[in-house]
PAFITOR-603968 format. One record per atom (N, C-alpha, C, O): residue in one letter; z, x, y. Coordinates in steps of 0.001 Angstrom, whole numbers, padded with zeros to 6 digits, always signed. Each point is the difference from the previous one (the first is absolute). Layout:
% PAFITOR-603968
aZXY/...
***
This chain:
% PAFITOR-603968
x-010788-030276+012722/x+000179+000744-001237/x-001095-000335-001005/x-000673+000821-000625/x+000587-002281+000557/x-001235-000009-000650/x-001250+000530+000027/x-000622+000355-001001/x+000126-000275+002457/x-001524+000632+000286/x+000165+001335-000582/x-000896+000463-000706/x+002236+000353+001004/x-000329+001220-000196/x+000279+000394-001581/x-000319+001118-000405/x+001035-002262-000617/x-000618+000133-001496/x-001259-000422-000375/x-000642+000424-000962/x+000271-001367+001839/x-001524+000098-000043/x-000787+000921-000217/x-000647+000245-001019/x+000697+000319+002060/x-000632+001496+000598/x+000136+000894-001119/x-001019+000481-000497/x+002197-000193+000027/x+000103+001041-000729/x-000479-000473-001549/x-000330+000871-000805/x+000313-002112+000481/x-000717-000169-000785/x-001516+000225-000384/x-000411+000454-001067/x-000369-000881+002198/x-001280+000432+000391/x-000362+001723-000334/x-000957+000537-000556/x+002316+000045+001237/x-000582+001325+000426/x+000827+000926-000301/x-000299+001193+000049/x+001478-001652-000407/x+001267+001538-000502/x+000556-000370+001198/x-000450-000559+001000/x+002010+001184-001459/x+001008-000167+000780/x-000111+001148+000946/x+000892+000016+000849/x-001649+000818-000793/x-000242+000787+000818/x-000898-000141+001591/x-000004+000743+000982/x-000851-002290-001325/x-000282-000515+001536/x+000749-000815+000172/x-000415-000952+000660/x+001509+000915-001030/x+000606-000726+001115/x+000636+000726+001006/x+000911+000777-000285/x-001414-000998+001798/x+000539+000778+001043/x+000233-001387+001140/x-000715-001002+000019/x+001876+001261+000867/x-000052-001135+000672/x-001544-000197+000801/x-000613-001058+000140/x+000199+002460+000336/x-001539-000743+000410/x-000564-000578-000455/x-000363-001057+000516/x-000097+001516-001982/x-000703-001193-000710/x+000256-001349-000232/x-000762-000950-000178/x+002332+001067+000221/x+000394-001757-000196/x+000323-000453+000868/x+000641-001048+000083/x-001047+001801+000861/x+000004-000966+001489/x-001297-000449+000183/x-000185-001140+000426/x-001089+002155-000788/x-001708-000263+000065/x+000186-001176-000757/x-000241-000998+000678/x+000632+000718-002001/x-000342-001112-000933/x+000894-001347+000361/x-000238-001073-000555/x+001275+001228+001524/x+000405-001247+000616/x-000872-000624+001207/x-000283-001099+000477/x-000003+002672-000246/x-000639-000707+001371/x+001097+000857+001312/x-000212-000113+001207/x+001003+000682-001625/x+000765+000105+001549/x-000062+001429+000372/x-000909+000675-000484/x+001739-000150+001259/x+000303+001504+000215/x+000830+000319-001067/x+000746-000846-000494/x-000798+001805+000158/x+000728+000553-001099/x+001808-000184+001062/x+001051-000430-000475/x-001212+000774+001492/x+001143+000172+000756/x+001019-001395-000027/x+001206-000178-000171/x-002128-000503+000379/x+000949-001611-000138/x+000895-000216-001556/x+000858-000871-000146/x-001206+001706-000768/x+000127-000407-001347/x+001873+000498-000093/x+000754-000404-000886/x-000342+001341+002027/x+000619+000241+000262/x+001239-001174+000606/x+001185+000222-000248/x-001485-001111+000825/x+000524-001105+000089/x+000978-000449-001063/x+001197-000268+000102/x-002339+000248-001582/x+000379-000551-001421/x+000883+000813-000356/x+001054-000570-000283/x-001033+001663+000176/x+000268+001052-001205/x+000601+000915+000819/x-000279-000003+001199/x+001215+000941-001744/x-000085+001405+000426/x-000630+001352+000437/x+000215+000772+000935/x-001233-000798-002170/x-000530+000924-000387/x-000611+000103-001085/x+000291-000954-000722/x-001169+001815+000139/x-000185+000014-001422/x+000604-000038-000950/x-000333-000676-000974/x+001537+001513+001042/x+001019-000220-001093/x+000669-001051+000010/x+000897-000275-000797/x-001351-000518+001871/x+000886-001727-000197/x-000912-000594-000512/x+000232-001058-000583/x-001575+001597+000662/x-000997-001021-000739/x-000357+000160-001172/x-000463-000925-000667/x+000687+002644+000030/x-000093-000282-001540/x+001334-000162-000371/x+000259-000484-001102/x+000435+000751+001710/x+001456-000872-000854/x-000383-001330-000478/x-000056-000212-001211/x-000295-000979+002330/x+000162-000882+000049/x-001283-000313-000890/x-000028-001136-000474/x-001183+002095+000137/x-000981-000327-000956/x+000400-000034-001184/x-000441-000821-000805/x+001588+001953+000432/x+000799+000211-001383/x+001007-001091-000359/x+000522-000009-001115/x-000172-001137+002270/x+001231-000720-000402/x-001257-001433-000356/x-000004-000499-001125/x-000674+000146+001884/x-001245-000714-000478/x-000788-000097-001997/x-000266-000939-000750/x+000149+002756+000614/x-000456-000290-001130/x+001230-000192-001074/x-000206-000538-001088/x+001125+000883+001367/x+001222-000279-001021/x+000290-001266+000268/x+000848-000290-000844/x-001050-000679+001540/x+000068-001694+000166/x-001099-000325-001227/x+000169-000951-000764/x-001165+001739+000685/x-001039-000566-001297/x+000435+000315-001221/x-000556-000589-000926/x+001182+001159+000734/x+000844+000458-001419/x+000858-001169-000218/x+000949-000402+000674/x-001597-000180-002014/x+001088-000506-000269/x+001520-000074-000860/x+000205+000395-001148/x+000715-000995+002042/x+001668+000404-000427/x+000147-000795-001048/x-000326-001162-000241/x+001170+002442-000647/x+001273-001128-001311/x+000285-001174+000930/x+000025-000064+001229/x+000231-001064-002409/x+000119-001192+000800/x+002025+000191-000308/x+000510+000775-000809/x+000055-001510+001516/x+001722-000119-000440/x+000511-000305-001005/x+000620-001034+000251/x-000463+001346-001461/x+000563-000361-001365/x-001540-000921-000883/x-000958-000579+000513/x+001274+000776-001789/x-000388-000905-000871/x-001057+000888-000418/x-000998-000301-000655/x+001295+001305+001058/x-001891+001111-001079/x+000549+000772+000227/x+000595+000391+001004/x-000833+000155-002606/x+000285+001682-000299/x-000236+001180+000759/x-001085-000170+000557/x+001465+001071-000311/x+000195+001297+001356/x-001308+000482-001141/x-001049-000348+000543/x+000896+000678-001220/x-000927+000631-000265/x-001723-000385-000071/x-000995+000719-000084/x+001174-002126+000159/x-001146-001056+000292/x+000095-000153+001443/x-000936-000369+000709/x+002173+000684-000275/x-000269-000441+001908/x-001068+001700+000680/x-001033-000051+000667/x+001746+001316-001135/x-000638+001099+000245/x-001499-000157-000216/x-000807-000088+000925/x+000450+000056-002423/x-001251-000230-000560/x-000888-000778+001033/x-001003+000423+000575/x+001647-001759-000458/x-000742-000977+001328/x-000428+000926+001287/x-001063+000095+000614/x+002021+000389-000501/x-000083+000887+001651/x-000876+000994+000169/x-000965+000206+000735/x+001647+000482-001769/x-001238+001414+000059/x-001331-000326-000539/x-000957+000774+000039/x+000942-001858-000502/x-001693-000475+000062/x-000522-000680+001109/x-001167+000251+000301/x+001854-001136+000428/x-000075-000487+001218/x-000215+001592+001042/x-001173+000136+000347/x+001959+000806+000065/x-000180+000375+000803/x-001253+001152-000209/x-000594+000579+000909/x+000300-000370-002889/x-001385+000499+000007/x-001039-000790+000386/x-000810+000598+000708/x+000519-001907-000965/x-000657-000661+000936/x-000276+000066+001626/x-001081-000140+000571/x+002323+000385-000020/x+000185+000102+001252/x-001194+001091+000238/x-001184-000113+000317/x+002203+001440-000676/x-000952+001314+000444/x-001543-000236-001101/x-000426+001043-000496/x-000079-001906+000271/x-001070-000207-000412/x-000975-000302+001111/x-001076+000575+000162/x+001719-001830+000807/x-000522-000337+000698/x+000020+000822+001952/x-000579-000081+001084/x+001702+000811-001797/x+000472+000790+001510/x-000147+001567-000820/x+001033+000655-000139/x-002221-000157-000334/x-000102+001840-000152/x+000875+000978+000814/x+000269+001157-000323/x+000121-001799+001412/x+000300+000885+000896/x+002027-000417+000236/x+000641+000370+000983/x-000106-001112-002061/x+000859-000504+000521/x+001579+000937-000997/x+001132+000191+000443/x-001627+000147-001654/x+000832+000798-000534/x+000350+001083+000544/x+001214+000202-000011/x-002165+000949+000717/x+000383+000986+000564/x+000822-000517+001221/x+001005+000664+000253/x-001282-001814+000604/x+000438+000057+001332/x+001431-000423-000063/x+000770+000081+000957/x-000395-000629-002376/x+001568-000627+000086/x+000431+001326-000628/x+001193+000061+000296/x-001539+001176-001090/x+000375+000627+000015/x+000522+001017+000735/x+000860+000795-000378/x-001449-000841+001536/x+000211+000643+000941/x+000591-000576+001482/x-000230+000589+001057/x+001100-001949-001158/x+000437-000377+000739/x+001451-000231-000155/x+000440-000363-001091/x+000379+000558+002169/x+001175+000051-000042/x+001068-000990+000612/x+001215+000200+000004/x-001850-001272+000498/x+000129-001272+000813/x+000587-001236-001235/x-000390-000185-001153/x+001263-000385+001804/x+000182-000970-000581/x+000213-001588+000374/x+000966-000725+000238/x-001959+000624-000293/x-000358-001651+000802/x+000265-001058-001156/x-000182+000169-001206/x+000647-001283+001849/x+000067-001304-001142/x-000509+000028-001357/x+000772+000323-000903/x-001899-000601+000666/x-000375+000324-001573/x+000294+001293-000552/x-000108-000081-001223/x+000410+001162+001562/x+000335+001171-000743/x+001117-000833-000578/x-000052-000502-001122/x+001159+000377+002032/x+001424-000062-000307/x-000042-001207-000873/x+000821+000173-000901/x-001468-001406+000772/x-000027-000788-000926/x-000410+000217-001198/x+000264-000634-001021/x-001009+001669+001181/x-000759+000352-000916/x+001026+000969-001221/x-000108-000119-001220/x+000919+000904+001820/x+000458+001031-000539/x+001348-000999-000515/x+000351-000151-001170/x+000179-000369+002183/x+001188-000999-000099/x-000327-000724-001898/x+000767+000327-000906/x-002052-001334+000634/x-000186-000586-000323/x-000278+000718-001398/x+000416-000631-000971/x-000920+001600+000760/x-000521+000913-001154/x+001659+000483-000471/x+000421-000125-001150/x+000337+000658+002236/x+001449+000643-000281/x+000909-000997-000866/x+000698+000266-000978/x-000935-001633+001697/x+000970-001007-000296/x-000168-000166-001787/x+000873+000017-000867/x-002238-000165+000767/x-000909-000400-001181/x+000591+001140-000686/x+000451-000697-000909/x-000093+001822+000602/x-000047+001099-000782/x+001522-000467-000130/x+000237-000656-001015/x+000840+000891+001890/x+001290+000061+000394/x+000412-001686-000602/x+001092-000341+000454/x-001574-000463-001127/x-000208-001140-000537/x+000514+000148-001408/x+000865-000485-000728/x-002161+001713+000690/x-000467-000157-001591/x+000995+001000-000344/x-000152+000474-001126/x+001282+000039+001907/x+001205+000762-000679/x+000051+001334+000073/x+000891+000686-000501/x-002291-000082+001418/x-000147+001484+000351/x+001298+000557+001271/x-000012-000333+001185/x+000670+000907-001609/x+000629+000414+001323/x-000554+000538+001449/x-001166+000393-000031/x+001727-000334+001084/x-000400+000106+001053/x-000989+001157+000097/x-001117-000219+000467/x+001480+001499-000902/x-000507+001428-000352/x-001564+000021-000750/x-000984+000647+000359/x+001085-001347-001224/x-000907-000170-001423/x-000830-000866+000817/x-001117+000447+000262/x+001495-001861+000305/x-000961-000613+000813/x-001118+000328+001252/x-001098-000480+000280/x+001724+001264+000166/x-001039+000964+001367/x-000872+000837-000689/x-001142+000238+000393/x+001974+000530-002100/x-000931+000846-000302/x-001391-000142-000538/x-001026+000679+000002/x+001589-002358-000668/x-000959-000479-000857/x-000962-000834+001175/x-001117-000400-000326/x+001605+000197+001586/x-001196-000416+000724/x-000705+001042+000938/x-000917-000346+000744/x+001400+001691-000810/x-000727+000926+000433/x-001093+000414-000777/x-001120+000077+000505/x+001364+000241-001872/x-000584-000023-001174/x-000937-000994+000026/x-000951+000334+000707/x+000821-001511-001231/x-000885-000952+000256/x-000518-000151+001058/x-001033-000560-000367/x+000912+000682+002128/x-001199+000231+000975/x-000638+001191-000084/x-001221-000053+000147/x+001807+001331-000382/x-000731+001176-000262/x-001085-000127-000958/x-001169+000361+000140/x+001768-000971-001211/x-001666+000231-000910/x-000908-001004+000618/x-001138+000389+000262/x+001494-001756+000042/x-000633-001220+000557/x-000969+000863+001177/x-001185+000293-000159/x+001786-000069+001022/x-000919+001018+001524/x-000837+000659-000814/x-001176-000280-000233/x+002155+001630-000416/x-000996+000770-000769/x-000999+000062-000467/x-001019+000563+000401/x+001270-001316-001580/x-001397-000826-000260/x-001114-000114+000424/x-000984+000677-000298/x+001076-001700+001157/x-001010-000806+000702/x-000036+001074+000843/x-001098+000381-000406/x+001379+000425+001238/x-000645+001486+000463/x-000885+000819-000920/x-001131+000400+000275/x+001659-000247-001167/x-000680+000714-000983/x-001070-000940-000457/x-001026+000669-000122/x+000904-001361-000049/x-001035-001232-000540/x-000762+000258+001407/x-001149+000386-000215/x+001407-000470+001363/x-001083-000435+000989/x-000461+001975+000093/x-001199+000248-000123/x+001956+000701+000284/x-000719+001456-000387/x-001011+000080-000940/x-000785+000913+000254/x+000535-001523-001213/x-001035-000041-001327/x-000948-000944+000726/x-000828+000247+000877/x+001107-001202-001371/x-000878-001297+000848/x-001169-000117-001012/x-001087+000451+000359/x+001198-001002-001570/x-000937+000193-001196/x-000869-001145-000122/x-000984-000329-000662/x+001886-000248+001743/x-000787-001592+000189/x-000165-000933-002118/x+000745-000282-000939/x-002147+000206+001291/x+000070-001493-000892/x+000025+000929-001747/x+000456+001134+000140/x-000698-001333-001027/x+000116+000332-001208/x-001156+001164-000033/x+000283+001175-000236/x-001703-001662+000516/x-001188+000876-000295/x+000509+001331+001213/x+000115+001142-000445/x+000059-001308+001389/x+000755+001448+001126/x+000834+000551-001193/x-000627+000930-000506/x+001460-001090+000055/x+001333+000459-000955/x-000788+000692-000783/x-000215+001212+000039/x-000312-002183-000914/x-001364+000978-000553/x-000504+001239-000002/x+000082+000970-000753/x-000813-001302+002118/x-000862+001179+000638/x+000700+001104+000253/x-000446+001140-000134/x+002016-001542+000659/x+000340+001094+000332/x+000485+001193-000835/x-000025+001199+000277/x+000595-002010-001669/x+000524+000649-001147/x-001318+000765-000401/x+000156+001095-000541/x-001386-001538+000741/x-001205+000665-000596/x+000133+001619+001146/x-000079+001220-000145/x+000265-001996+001010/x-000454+001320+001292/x+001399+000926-000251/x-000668+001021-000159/x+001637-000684+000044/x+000925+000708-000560/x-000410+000691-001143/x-000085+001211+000202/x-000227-001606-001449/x-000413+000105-000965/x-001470+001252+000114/x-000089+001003-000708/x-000983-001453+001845/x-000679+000887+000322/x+000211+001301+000604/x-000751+000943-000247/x+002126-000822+001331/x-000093+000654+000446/x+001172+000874-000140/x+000259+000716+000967/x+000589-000642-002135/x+001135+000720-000421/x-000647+000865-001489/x-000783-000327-000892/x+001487+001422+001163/x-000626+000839-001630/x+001047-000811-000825/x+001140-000149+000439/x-001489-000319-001505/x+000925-000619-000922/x+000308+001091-000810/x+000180-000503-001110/x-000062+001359+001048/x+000613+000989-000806/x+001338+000370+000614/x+001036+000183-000638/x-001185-000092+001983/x+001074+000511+000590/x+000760-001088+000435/x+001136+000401+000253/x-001278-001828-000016/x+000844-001145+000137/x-000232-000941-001191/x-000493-001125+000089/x+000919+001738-001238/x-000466-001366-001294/x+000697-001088+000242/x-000482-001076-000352/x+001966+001125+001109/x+000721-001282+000013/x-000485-000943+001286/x+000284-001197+000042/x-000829+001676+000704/x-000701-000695+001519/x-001188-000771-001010/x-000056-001206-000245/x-000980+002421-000320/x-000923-000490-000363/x-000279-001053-001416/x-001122-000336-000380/x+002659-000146-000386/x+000251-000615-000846/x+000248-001589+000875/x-000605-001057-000175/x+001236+001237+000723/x+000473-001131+000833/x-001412-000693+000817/x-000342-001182+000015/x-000201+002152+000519/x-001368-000597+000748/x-000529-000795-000874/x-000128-001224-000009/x-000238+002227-000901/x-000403-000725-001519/x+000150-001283-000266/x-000922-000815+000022/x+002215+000539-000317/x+000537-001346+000048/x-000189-000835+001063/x-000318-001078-000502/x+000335+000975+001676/x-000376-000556+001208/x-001622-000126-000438/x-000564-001049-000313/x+000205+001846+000348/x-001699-000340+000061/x-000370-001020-001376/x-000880-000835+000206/x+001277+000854-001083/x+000095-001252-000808/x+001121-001354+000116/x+000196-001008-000679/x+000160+001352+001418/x+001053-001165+000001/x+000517+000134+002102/x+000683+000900+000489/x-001142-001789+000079/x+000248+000038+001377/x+001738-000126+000342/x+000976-000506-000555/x-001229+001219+001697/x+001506-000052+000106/x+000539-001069+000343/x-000605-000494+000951/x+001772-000312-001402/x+000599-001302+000432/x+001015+000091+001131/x+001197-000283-000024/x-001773+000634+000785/x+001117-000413+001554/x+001024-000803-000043/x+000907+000535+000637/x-000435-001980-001240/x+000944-000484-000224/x+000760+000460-000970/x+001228+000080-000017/x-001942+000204-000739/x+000630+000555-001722/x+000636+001007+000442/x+001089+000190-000542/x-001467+000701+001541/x+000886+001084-000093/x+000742-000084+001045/x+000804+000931-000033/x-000678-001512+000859/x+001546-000414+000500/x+000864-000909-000126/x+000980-000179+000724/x-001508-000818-002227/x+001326-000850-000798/x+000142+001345-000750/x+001216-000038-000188/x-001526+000931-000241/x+000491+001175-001170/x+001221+000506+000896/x+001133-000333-000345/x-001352+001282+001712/x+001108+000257+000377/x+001082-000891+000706/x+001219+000169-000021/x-001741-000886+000479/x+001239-001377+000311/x+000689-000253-001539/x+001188+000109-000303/x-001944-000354-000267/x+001111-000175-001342/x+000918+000977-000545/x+001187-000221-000243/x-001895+001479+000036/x+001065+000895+000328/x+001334+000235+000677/x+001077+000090-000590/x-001298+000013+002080/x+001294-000080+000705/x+000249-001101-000521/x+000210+000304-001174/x-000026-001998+001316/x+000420-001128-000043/x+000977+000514-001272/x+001180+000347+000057/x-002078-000418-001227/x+000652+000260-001527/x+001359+001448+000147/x+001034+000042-000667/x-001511+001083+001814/x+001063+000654-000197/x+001047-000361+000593/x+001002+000388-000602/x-000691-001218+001928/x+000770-000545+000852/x+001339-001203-000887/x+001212-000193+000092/x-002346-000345-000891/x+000455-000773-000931/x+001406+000190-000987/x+000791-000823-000462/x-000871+002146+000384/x+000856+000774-000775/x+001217+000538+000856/x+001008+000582-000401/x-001572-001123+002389/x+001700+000731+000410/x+000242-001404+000545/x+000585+000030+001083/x-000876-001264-001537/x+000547-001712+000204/x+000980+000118-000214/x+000074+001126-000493/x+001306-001748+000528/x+001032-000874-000569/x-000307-001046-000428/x+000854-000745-000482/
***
């Protein structure tokens, strides 16, 4: 499992094919079969891997809303280091060990802090959607370092009639003097949900 987050790190989750991660072990792709099922046993088992790097609310003694905050920055980190790892848990339907700890452990944490059972799934559906989201949408742009952010707000700016998009071309505006803050703007909407969630606590 590892070689082939390797791999897809290198190259997109899209080479990973058992041939290839049989070429980069060294074996027949056919033997790999031995290990695994199949592909869908192997990105399952790639998706239960990167949710082991996320890190969990710990068991009592910190606030649910400081334990979330922790997480969903932890697991933006994650898909920081895995581009390819938000879409693939989105699209997986497997549930191997770390999912279930994972979900277990976030549920417990909410269902703690006095959310009912209902309110708790919603508010952790709610909170991975924008978390994935995000960082999908963040890796679709890909503005990279501050001066890219820049450039790019300039290159928008060039190539839209600002008459006919003044509010696109107001905003560029702003970007092109002031770079966009990638963290800044996903503590803005994390705080959001968090702060509205806040309001259906006991």
């Amino acid at each position: 499992m590892r070689a082939a987050m390797d791999l897809a790190d290198e190259s997109g989750i899209e080479s990973v094919t058992m041939r290839e991660l049989g070429r980069r072990l060294g074996v027949e792709a056919a033997s790999l079969y031995n290990h695994i099922a199949g592909k869908d046993d192997l990105l399952d088992g790639m998706a239960d891997l990167v949710l082991a790097e996320i890190d969990l609310p710990s068991r009592g003694g910190i606030d649910w809303k400081e334990a979330m905050r922790r997480r969903a920055v932890s697991a933006r980190e994650v898909f920081s280091r895995h581009p390819w790892a938000a879409g693939l848990l989105d699209s997986r339907e497997g549930s191997g060990p770390s999912r279930l700890s994972y979900a277990d452990r976030v549920l417990g944490t909410l269902l703690d802090a006095g959310f009912s059972p209902e309110t708790a799934g919603n508010a952790f559906l709610a909170l991975d959607s924008y978390v994935y989201g995000f960082e999908r949408q963040r890796s679709n742009l890909a503005m990279g370092d501050e001066a890219a952010g820049v450039e790019a707000a300039h290159e928008v700016l060039d190539l839209i009639p600002q008459d006919a998009y003044p509010s696109l071309a107001r905003v560029a505006m702003g970007y092109a003097a002031k770079p966009y803050d990638d963290a800044a703007a996903f503590e803005f909407g994390l705080g959001l949900i968090l702060d509205g969630l806040q309001r259906l606590a006991k």
